[in-house]
TIVO-366257 format. One record per residue (C-alpha): x, y, z; residue in one letter. Coordinates in nm, 2 decimals. Example, Ala and Ser with C-alpha at 12.3 -4.5 7.8 and 13.67 -1.06 7.14 Angstrom:
REM TIVO-366257
<node east="1.23" north="-0.45" up="0.78" r="A"/>
<node east="1.37" north="-0.11" up="0.71" r="S"/>
END
This chain:
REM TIVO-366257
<node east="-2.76" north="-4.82" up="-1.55" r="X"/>
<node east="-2.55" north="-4.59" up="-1.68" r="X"/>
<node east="-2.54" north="-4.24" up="-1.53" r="X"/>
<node east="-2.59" north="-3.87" up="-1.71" r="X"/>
<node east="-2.29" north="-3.65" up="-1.67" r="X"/>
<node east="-2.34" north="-3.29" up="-1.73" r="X"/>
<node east="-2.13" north="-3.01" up="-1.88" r="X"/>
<node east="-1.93" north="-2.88" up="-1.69" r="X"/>
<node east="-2.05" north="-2.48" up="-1.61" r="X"/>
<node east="-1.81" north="-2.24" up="-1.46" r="X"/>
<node east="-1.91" north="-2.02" up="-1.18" r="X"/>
<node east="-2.07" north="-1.69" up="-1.30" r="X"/>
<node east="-1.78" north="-1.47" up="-1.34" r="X"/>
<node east="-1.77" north="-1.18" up="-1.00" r="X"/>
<node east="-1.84" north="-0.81" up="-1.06" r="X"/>
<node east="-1.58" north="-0.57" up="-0.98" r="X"/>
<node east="-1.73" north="-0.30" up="-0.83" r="X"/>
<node east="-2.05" north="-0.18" up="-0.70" r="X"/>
<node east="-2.40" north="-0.37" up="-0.79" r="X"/>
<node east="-2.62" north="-0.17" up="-1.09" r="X"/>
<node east="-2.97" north="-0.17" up="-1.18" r="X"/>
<node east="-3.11" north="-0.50" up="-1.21" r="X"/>
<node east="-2.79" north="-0.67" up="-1.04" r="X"/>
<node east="-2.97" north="-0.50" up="-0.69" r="X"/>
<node east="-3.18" north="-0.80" up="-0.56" r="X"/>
<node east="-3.33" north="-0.64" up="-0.19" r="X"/>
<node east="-3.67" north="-0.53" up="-0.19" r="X"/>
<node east="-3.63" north="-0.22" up="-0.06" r="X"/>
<node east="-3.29" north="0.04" up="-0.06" r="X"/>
<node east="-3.24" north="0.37" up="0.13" r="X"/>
<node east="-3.25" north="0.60" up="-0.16" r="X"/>
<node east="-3.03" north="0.92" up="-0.25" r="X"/>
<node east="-3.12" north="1.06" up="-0.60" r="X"/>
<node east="-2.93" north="1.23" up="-0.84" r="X"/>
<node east="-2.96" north="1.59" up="-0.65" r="X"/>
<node east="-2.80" north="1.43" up="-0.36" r="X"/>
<node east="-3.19" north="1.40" up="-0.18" r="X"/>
<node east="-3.24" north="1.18" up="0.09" r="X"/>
<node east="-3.55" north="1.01" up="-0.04" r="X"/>
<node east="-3.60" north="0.77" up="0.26" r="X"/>
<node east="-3.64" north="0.39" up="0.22" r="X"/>
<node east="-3.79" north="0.31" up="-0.15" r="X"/>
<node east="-3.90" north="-0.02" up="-0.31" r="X"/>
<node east="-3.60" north="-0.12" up="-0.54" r="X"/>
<node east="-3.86" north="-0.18" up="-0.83" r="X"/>
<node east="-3.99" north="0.23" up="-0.76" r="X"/>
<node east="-3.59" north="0.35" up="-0.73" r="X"/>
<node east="-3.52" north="0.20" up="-1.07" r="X"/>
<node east="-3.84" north="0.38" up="-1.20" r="X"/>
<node east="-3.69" north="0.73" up="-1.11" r="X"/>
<node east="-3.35" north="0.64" up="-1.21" r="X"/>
<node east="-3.48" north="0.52" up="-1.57" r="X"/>
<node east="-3.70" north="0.87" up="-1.57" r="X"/>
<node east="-3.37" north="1.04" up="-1.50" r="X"/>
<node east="-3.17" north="0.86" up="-1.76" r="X"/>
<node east="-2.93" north="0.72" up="-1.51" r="X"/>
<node east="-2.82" north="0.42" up="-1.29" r="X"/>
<node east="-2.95" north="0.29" up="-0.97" r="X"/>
<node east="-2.60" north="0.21" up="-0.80" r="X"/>
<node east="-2.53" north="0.04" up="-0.47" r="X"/>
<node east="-2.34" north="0.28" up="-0.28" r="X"/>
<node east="-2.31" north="0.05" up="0.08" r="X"/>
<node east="-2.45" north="-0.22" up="0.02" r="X"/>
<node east="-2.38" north="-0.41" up="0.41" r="X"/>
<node east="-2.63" north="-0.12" up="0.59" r="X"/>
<node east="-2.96" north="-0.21" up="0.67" r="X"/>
<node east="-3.13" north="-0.16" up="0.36" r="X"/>
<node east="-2.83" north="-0.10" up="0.16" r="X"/>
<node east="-2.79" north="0.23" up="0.06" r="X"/>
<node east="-2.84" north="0.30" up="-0.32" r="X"/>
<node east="-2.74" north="0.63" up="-0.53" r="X"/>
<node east="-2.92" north="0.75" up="-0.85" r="X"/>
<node east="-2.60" north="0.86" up="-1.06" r="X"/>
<node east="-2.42" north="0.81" up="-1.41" r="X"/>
<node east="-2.23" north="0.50" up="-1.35" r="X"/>
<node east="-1.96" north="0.55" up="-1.62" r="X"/>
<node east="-1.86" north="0.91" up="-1.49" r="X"/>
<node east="-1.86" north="0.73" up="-1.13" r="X"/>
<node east="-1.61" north="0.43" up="-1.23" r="X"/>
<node east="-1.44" north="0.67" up="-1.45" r="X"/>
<node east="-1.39" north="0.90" up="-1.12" r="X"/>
<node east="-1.32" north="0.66" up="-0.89" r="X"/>
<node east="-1.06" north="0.53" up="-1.09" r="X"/>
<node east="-0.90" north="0.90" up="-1.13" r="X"/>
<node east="-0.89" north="0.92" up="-0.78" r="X"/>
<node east="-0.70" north="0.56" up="-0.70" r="X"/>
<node east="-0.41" north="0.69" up="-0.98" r="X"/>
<node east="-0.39" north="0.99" up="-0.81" r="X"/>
<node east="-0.33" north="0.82" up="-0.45" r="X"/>
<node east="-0.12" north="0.57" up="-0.67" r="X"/>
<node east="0.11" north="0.85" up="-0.74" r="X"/>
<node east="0.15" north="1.03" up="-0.46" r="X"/>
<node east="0.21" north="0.73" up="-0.29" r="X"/>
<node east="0.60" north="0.74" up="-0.19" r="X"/>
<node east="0.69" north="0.35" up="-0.12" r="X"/>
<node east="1.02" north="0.35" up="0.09" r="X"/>
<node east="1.32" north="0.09" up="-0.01" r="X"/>
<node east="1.57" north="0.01" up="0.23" r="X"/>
<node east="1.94" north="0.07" up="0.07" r="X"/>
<node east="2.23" north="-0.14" up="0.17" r="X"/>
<node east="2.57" north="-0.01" up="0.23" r="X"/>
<node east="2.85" north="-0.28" up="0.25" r="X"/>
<node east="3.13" north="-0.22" up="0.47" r="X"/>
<node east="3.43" north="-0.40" up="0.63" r="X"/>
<node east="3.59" north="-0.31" up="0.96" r="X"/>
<node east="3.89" north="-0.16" up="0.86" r="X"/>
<node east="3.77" north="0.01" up="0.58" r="X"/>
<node east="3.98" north="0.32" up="0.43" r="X"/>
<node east="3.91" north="0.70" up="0.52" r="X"/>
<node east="3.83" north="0.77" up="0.16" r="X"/>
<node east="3.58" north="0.50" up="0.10" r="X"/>
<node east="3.42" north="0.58" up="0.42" r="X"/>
<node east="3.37" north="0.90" up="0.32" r="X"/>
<node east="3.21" north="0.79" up="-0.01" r="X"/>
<node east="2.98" north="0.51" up="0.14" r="X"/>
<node east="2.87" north="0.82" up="0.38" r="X"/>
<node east="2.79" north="1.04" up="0.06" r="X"/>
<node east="2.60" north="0.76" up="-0.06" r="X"/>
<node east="2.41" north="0.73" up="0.25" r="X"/>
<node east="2.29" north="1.07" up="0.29" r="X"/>
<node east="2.16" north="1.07" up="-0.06" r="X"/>
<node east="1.95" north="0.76" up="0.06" r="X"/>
<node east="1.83" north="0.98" up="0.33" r="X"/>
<node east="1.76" north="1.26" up="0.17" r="X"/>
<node east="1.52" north="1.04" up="-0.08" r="X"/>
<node east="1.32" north="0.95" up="0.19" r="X"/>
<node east="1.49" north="0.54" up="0.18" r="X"/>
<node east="1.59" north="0.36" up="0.47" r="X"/>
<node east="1.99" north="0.20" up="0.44" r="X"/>
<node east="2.07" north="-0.11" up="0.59" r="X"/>
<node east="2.45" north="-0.07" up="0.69" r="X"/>
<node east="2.61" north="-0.41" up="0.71" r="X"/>
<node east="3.01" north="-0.48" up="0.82" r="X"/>
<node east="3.09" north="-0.78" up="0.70" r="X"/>
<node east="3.40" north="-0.99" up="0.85" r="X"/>
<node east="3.65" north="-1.21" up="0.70" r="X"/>
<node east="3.87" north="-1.46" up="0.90" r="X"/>
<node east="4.03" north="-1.32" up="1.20" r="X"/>
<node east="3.82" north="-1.02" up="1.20" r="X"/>
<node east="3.57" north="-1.22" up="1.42" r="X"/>
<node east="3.81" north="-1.18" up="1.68" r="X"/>
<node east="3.83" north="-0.82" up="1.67" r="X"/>
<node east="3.42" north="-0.72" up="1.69" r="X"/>
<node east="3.46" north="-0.39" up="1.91" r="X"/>
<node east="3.66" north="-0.23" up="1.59" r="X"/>
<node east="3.33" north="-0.30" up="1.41" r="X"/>
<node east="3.14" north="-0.19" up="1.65" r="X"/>
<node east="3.31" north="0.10" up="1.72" r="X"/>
<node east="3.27" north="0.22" up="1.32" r="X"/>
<node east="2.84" north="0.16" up="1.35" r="X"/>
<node east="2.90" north="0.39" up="1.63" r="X"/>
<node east="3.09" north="0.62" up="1.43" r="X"/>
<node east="2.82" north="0.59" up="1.16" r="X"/>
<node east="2.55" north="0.63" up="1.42" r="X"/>
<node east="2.69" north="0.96" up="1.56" r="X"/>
<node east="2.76" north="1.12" up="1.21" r="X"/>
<node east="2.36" north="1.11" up="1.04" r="X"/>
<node east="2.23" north="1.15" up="1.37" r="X"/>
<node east="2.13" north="1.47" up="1.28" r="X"/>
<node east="1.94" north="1.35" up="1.00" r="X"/>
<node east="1.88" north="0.98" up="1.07" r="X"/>
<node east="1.77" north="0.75" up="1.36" r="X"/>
<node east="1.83" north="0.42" up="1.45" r="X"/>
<node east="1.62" north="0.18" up="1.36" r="X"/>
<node east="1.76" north="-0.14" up="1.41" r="X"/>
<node east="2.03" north="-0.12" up="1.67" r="X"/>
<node east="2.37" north="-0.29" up="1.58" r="X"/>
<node east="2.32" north="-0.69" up="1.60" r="X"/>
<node east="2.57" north="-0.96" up="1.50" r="X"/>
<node east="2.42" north="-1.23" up="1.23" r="X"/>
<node east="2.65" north="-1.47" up="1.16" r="X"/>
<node east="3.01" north="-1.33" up="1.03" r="X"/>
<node east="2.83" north="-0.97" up="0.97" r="X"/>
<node east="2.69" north="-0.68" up="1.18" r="X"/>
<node east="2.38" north="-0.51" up="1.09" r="X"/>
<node east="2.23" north="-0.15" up="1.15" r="X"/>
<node east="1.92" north="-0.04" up="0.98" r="X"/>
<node east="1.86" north="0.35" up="1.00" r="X"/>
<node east="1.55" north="0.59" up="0.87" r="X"/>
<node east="1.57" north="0.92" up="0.82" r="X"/>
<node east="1.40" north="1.18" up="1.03" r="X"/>
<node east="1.07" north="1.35" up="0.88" r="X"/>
END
């Protein structure tokens, strides 16, 4: 006997967003209308009623409560709103990145002084910097000169930094992570 195979059907496709109108299955919601009235608990059937007589949507505002609670409201203006309000957040979001300034142990005066420059622009931008000392060769032997330059480093933002990540040897480098003060 040979079997029947069926098309194969993809899952309904999930709504983004809240549940409208006839996508609202429970018999019976806690209704606000469109003046912002706490109508009680409604029939879903009578909610859509007054949302159709007021030439708007029936839209399920939390739909987990016990009976969810639905909102009589133009649902274009509310997706259109909500979404204004997530750019806004978007943008006034400030997302911190952590610099990295490269050093070695016996680094010269002057490109201290620029790495330190560089750093206090970091800070001043709100960014965390990762300082790392990297050693070469027989500079493994002689750790307390690098630690005595994170020190240095330490000491001179701590006015406008603080440590984050104290001073911790990984391998043949040493690294200090350090955020700036609010």
């Amino acid at each position: 006997m040979a079997t029947i195979r069926r098309p194969f059907r993809a899952p309904p496709p999930t709504k983004e967003g809240p549940r409208t109108n006839n996508e609202i299955r429970v018999r019976e919601v806690q209704l606000i209308d469109h003046e912002g009235n706490n109508r009680g608990i409604v029939l879903t059937d009578e909610a859509m009623d007054i949302a159709v007589e007021a030439g708007l949507d029936l839209v399920e505002i939390q739909p987990n409560a016990q009976p969810p609670v639905c909102k009589i409201l133009d649902y274009g203006r509310f997706k259109y709103q909500s979404q204004k309000k997530a750019a806004e957040a978007r943008k006034k979001q400030k997302t911190v990145e952590i610099k990295e300034i490269k050093m070695r142990p016996n680094i010269d005066t002057h490109d201290y002084e620029v790495k330190m420059k560089s750093m206090l622009r970091f800070f001043s931008e709100g960014d965390k910097v990762k300082v790392t000392l990297r050693f070469r060769g027989r500079e493994m032997a002689h750790q307390d000169l690098g630690m005595k330059l994170l020190d240095q480093v330490r000491e001179e933002t701590a006015e406008i930094a603080k440590v984050e990540s104290s001073p911790r040897l990984e391998g043949r480098q040493m690294v200090m992570i350090l955020a700036p003060l609010k």
